[in-house]
KOLVEX-826567 format. One record per residue: residue in three letters; chain; residue number from 1; x, y, z of N, C-alpha, C, O, CB in turn. Coordinates in steps of 0.2 Angstrom, whole numbers, plus 5000, padded with zeros to 4 digits. Each point is the difference from the previous one (the first is absolute). Glycine has a CB too. Layout:
N
ALA A NUM X Y Z X Y Z X Y Z X Y Z X Y Z
...
This chain:
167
UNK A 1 5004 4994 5000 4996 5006 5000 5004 5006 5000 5005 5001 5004 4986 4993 5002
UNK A 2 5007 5010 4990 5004 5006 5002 4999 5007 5002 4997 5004 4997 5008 4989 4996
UNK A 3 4997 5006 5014 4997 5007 5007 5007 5003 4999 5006 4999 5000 4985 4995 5010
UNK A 4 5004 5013 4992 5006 5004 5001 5001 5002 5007 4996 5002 5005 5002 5004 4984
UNK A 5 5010 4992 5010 5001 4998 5009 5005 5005 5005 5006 5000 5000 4994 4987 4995
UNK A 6 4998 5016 5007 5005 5005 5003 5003 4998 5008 4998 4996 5004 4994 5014 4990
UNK A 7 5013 4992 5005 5004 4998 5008 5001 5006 5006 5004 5005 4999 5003 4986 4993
UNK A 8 4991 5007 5014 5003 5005 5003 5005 4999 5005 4998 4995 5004 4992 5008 4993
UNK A 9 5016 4999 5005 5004 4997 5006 5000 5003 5003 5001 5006 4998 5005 4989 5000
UNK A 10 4993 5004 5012 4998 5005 5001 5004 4999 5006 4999 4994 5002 4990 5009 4991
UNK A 11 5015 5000 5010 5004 4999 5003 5006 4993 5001 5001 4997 5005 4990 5010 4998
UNK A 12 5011 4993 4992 5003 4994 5000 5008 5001 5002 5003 5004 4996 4988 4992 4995
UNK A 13 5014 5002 5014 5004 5001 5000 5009 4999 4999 5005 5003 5002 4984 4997 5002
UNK A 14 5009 4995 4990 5004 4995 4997 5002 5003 4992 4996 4998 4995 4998 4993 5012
UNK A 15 5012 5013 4991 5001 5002 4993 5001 4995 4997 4999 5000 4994 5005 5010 5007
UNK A 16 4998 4982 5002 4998 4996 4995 4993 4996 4998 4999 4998 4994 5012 5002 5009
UNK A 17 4986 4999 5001 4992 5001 4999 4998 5004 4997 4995 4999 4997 5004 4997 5012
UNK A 18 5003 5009 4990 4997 5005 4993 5002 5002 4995 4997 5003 4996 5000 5001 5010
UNK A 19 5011 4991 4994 5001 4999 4991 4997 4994 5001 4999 4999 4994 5013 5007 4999
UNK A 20 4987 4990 5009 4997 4992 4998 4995 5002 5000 4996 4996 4996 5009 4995 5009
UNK A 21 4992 5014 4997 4991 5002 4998 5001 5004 4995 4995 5000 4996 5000 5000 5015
UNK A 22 5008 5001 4989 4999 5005 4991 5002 4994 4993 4998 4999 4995 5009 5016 5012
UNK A 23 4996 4983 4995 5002 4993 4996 4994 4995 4997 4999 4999 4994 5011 5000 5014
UNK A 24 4987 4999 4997 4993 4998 5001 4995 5003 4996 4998 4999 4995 5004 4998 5015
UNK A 25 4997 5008 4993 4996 5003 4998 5000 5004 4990 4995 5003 4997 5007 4997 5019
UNK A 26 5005 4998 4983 5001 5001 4994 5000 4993 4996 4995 5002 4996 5011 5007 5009
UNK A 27 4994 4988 4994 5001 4993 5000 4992 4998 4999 4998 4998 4995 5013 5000 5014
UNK A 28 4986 5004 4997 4992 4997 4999 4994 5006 4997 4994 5001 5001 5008 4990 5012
UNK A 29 5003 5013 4984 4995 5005 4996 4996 5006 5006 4994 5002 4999 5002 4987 4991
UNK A 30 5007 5015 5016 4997 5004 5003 5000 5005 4996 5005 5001 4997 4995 4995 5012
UNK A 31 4995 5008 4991 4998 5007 4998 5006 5006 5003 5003 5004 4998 4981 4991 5002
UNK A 32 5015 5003 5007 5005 5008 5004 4997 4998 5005 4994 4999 5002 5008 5012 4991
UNK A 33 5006 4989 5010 5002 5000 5008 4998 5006 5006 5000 5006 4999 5010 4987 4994
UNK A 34 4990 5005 5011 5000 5010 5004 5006 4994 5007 4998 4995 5003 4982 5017 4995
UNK A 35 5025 4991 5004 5003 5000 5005 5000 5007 5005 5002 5005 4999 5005 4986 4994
UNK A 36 4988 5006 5013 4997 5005 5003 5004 5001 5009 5002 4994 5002 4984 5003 4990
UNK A 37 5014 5008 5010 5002 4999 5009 5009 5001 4999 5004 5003 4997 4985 4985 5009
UNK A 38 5011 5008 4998 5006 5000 5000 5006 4994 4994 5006 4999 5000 4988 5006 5014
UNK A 39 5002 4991 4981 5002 4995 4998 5006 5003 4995 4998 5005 4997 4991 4988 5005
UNK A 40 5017 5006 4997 5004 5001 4997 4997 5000 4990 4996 4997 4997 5012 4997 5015
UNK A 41 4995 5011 4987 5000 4998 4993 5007 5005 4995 5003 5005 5003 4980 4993 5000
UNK A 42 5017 4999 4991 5004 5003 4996 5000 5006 4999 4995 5004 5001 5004 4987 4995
UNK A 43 5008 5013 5001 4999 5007 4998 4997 5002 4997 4999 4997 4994 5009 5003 5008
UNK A 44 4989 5008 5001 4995 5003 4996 5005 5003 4995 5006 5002 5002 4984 5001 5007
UNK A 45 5005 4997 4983 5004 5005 4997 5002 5006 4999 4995 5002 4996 5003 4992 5001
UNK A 46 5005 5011 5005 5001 5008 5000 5000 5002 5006 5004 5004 5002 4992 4998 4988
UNK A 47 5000 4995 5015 4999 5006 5006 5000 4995 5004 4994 5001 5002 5000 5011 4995
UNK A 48 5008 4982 5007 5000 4996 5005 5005 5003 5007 5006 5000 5001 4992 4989 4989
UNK A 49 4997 5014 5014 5001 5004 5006 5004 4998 5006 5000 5003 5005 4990 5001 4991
UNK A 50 5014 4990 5002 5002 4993 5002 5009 5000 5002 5004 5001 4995 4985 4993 4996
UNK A 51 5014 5006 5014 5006 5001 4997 5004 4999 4997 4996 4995 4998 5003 5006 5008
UNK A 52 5006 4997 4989 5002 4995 4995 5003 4993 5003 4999 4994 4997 5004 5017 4996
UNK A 53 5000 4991 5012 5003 4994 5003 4995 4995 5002 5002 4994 5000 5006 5013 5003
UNK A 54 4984 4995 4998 4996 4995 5004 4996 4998 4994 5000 4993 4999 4998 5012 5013
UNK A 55 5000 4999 4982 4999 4998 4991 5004 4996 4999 4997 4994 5000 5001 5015 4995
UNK A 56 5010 4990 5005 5004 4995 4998 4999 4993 5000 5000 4995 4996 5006 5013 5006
UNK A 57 4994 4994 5006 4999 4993 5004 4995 4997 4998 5001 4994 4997 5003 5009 5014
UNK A 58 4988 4999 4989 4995 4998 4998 5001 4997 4994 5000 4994 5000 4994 5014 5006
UNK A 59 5009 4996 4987 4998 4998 4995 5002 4993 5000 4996 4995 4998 5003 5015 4998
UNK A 60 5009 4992 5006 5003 4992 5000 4996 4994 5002 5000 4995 4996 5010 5010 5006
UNK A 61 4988 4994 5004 4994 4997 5004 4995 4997 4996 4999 4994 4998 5003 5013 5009
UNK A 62 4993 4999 4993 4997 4997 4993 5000 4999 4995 4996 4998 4997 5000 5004 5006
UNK A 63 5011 4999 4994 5001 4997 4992 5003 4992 5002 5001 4996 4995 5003 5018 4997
UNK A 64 4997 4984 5012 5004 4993 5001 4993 4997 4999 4999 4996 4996 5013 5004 5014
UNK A 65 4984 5001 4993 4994 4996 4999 4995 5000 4993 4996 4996 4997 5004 5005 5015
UNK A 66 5001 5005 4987 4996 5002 4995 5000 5000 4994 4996 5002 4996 5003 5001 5010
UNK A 67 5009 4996 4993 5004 4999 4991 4997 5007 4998 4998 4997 4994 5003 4988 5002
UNK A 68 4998 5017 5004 4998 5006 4996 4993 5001 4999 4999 5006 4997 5012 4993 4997
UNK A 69 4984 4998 5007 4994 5001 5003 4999 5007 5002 4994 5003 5000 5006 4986 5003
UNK A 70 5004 5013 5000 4997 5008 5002 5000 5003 4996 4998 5006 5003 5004 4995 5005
UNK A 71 5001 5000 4987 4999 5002 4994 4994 4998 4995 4997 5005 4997 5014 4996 5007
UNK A 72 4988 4994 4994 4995 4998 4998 4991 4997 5001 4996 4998 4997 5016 5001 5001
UNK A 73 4990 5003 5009 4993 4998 5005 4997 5009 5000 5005 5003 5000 5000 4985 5011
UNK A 74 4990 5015 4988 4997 5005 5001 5000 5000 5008 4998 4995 5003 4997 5005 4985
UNK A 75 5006 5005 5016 5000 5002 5006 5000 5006 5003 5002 5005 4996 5001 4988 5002
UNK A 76 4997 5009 5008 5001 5007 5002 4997 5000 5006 4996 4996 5002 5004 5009 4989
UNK A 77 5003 5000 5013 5000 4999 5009 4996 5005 5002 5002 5006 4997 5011 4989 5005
UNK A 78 4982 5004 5002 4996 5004 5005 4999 4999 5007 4995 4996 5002 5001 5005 4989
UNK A 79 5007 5003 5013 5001 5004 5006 4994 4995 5003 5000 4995 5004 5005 5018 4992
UNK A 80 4990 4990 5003 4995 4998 5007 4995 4994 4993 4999 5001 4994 4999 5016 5018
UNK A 81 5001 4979 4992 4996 4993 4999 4991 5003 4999 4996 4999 4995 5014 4991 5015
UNK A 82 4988 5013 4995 4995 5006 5001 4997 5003 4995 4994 4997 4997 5012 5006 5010
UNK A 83 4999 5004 4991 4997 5002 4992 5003 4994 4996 4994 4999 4997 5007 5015 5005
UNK A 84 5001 4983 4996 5001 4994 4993 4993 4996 5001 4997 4998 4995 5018 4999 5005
UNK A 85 4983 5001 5006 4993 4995 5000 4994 5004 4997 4995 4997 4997 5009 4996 5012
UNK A 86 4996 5014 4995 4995 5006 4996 5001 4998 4993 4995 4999 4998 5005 5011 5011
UNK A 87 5006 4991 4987 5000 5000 4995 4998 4997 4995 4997 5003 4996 5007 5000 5009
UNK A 88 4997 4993 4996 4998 4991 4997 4992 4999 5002 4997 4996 4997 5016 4998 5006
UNK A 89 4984 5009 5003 4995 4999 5001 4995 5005 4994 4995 4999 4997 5009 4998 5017
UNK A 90 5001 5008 4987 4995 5005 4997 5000 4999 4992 4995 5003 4996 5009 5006 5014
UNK A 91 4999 4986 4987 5002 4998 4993 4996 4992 5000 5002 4996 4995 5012 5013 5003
UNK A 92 4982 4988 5006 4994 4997 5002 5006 4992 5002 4997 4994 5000 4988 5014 4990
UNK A 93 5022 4992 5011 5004 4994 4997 4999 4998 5008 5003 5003 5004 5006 5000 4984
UNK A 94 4988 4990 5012 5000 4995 5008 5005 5000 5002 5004 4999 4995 4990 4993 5005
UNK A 95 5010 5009 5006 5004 4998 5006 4998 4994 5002 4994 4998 5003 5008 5013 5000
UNK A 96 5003 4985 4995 4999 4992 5005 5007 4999 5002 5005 5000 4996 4985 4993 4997
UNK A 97 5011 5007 5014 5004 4997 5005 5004 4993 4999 4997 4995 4998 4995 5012 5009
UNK A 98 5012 4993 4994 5003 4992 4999 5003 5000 5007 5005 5003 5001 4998 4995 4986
UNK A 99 4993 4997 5019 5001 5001 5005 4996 4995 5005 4994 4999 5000 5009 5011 4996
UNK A 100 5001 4988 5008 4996 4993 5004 4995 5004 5007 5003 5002 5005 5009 4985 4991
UNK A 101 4983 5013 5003 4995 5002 5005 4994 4999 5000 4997 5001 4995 5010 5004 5006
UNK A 102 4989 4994 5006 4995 4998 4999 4993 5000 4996 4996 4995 4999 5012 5006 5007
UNK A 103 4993 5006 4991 4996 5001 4996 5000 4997 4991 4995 5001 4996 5005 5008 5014
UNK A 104 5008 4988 4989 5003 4999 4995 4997 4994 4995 5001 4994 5002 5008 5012 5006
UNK A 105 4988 4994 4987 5000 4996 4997 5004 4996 4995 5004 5002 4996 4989 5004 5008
UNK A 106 5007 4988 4996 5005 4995 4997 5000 5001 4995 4995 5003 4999 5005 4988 5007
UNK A 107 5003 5008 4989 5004 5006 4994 4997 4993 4995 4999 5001 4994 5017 5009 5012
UNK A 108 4983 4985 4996 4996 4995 4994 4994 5001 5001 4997 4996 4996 5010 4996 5003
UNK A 109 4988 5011 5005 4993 5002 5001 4999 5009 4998 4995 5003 5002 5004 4986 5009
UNK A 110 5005 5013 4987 5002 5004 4997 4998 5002 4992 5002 4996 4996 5006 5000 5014
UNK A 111 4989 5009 4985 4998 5002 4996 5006 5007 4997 4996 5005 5000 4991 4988 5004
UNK A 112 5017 5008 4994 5003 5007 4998 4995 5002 4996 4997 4997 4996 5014 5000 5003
UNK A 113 4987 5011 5002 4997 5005 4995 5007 5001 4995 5006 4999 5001 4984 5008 5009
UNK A 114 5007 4997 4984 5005 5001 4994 5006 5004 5002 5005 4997 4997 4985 5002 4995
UNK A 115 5011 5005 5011 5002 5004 5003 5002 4999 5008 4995 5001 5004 5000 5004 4986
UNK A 116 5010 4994 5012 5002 5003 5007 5005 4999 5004 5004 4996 4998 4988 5003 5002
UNK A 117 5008 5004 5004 5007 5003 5002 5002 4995 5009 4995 5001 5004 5003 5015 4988
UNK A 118 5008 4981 5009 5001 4995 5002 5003 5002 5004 5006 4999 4999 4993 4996 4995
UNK A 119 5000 5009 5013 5006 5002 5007 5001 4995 5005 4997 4996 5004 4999 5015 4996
UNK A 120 5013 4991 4998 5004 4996 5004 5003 5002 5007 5002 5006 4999 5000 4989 4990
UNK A 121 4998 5003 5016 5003 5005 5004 5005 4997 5003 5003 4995 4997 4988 5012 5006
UNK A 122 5012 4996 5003 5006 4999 5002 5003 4993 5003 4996 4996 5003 5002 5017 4998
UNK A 123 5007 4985 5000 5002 4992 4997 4997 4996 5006 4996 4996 5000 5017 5006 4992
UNK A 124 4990 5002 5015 4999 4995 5005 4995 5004 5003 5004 5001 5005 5006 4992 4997
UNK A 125 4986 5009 4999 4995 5001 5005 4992 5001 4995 4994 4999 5003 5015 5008 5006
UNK A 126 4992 4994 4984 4995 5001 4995 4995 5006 5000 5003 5005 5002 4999 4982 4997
UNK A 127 4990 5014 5000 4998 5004 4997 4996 5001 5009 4997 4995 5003 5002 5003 4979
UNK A 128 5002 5009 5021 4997 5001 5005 4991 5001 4997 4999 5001 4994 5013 5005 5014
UNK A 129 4983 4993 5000 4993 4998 4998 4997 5008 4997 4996 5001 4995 5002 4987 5015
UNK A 130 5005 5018 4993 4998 5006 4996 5002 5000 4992 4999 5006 4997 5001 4999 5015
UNK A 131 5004 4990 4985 5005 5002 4994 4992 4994 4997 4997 5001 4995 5022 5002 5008
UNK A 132 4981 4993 5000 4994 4993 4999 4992 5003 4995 4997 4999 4995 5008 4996 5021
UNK A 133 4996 5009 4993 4992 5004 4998 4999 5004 4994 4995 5001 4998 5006 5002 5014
UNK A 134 5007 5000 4984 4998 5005 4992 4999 4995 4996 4998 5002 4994 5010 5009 5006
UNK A 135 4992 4983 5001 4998 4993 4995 4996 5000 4996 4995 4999 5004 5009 4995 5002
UNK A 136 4994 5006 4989 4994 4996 4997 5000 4993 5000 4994 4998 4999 5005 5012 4994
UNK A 137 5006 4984 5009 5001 4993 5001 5005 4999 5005 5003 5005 5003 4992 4992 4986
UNK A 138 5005 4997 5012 5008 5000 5006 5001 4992 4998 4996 4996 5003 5002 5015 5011
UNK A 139 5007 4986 4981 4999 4995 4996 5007 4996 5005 5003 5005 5002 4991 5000 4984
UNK A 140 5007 4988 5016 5005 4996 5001 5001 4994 4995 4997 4999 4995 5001 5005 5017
UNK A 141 5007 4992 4991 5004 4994 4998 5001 4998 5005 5002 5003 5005 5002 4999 4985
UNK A 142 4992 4990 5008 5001 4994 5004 5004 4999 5000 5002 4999 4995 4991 4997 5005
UNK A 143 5011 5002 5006 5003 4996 5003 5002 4994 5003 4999 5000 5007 5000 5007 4990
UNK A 144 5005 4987 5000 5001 4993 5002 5006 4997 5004 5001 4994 5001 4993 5005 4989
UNK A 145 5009 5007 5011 5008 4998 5004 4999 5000 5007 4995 5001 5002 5013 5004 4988
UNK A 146 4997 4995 5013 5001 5004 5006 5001 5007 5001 4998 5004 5005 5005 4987 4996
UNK A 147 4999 5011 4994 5001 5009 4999 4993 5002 5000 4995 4998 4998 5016 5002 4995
UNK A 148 4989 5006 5010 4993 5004 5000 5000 5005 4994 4995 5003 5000 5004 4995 5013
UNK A 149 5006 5004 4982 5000 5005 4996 5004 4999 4994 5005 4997 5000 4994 5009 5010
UNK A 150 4999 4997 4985 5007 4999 4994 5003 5007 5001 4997 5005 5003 4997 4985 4986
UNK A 151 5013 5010 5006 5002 5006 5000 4996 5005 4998 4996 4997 4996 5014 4998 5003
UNK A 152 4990 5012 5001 4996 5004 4996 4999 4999 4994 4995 4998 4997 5007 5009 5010
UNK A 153 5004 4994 4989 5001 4997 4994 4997 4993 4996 4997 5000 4995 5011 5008 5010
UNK A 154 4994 4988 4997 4997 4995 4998 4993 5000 4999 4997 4999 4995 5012 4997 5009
UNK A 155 4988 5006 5004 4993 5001 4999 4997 5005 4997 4994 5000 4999 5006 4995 5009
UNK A 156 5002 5008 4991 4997 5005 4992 5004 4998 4996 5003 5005 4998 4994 5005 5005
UNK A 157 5005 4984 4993 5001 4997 4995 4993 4995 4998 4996 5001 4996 5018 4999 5006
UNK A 158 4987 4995 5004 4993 4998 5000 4994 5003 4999 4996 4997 4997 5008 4998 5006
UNK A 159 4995 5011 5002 4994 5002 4997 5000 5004 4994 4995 5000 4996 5001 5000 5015
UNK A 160 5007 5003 4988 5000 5002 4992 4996 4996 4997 4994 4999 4999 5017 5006 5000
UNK A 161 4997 4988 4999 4997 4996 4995 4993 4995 5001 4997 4997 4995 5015 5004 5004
UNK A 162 4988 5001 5006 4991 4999 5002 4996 5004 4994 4997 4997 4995 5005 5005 5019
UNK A 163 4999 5004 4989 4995 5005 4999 5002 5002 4991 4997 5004 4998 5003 5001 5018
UNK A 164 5003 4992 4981 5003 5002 4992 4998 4993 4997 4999 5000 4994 5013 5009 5009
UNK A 165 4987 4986 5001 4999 4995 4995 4992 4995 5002 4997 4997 4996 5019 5002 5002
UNK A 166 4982 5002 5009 4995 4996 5002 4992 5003 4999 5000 5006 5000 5010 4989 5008
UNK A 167 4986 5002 4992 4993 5002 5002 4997 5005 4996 4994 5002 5001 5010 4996 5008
């Protein structure tokens, strides 16, 4: 099927988790990324308010993961999670959570609308319940191990490819 799939990261802590997410994300056909909060992201072109030395570091970071994905992935970084969900709200595109909580539904009982945008949040504590509440869904993945979680990454591989090929 083909949905137009937007990504959000939203506090994520890991510059390698955000070239492996931009990688992915490239790879499985997203539309555009937003790295929101505090999540690392690649140099802005022309006016990155950033010092050079902390730019450097980053880029390198995420380019080990991301082979060049950041370049090729459409993207761009917004400050507050806040105004970006107004946004997206206001342009009619669902917010669905990828996140294990009660209210969550299992991502195979699950239907994708043509359009929607996928928030990921930060690696070890995940999406607080006020971040929950701007959701239009709050979708999970089962799990069969002993682990209670997949990496962020991974699990927004799977639900993408969910959400890009099933139902």
């Amino acid at each position: 099927m083909n949905r137009n799939l937007i990504v959000i990261a939203y506090n994520m802590r890991s510059a390698h988790n955000v070239g492996s997410l931009l990688r992915t994300c490239d790879g499985i056909g997203v539309a555009h990324v937003y790295l929101t909060g505090y999540t690392p992201y690649p140099s802005l072109p022309g006016n990155d308010a950033r010092l050079p030395h902390i730019v450097n570091k980053l880029n390198s970071q995420i380019n080990k993961t991301a082979l060049g994905a950041e370049e090729s992935q459409a993207w761009s970084h917004y400050e507050s999670l806040e105004v970006l969900l107004q946004k997206l709200k206001a342009e009619n595109i669902p917010i669905v959570a990828l996140e294990q909580a009660s209210s969550a539904v299992k991502i195979t009982d699950y239907t994708p609308p043509n359009t929607l945008a996928l928030l990921l949040g930060p690696e070890v504590e995940g999406l607080h319940q006020s971040e929950l509440q701007q959701c239009d869904n709050i979708i999970e993945l089962p799990m069969f191990g002993k682990k209670e979680s997949f990496n962020v990454v991974q699990a927004a591989a799977m639900a993408l490819f969910y959400c890009r090929f099933y139902k």
